[in-house]
KOLDRENPA-477085 format. One record per residue (C-alpha): x, z, y; residue in one letter. Coordinates in steps of 0.02 Angstrom, whole numbers, padded with zeros to 5 digits, always signed. Layout:
KOLDRENPA-477085
XZYa/...
//
This chain:
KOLDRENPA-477085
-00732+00206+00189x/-00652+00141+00354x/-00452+00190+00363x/-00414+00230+00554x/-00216+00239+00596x/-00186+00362+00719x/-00026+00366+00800x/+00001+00514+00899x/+00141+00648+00914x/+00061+00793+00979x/-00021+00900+00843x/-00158+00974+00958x/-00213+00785+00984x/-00204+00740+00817x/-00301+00882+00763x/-00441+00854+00867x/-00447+00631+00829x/-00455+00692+00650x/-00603+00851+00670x/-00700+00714+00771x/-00673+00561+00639x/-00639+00627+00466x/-00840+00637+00424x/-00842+00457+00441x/-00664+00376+00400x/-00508+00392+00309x/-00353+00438+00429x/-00180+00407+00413x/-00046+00473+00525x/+00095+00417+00628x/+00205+00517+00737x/+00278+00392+00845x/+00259+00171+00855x/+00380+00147+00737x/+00294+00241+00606x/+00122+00135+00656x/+00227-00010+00628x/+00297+00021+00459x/+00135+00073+00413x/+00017-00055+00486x/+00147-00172+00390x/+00071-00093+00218x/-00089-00166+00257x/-00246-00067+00217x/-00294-00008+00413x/-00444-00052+00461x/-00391-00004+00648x/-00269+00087+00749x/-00295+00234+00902x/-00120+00219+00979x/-00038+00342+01106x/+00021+00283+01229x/+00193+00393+01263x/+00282+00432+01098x/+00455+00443+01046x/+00551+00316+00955x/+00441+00194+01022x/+00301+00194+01123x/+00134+00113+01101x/+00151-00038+01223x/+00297-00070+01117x/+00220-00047+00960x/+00051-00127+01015x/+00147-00290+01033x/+00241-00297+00864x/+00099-00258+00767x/-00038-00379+00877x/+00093-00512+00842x/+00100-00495+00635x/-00107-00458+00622x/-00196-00501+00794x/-00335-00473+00718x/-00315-00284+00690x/-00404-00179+00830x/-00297-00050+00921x/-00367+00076+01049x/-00253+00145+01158x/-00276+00339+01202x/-00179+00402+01347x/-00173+00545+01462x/-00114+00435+01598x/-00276+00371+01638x/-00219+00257+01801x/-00281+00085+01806x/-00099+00025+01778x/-00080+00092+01636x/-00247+00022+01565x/-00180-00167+01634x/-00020-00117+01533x/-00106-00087+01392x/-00226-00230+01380x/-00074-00351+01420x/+00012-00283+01265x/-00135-00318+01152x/-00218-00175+01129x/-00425-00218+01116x/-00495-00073+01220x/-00430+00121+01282x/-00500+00293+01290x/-00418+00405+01399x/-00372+00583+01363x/-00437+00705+01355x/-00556+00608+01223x/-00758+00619+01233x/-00816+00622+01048x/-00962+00524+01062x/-00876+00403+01180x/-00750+00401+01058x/-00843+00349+00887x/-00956+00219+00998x/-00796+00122+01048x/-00709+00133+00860x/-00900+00087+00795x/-00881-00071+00918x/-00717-00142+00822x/-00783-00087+00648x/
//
């Protein structure tokens, strides 16, 4: 089975990536970038839904440190902030496609089934 990193700090959110993914892939948590970081370090992910405002370290930030140790590791952004900015920001930091918030399921598992 797939392992699918999510990195978000809102429990609601995290609730509802893992009711709409856990039937078809393994999920491991982080609560802000630098826990995606550490953990996208350990190897193992298979791809990573990143938020885009989190504490510590956001996921532009993160995005770009872990894009430049495996480029080849697909990261989704999800974000609220759904402005076309904020999509430019996020492809320019690496990330291989975004889903805004609040998240369509099916929308949701047709874009991670596109990466793996």
């Amino acid at each position: 089975m797939k392992t699918i990193l999510i990195a978000e700090d809102n429990e609601s959110n995290y609730i509802l990536m893992t009711y709409i993914l856990k039937r078809s892939y393994q999920i491991v948590r982080a609560h802000n970038g630098r826990e995606a970081v550490e953990i996208s370090e350990k190897g193992g992910i298979d791809l990573i839904l990143m938020d885009l405002k989190m504490p510590v370290m956001d996921g532009l930030e993160a995005t770009r440190i872990i894009k430049d140790a495996t480029p080849e590791l697909p990261i989704i952004m999800l974000t609220a902030n759904a402005f076309e900015n904020d999509r430019l920001a996020a492809m320019n930091a690496g990330c291989d496609d975004f889903l805004s918030k609040p998240i369509n399921s099916k929308i949701c598992l047709d874009t991670i089934a596109k990466y793996i």
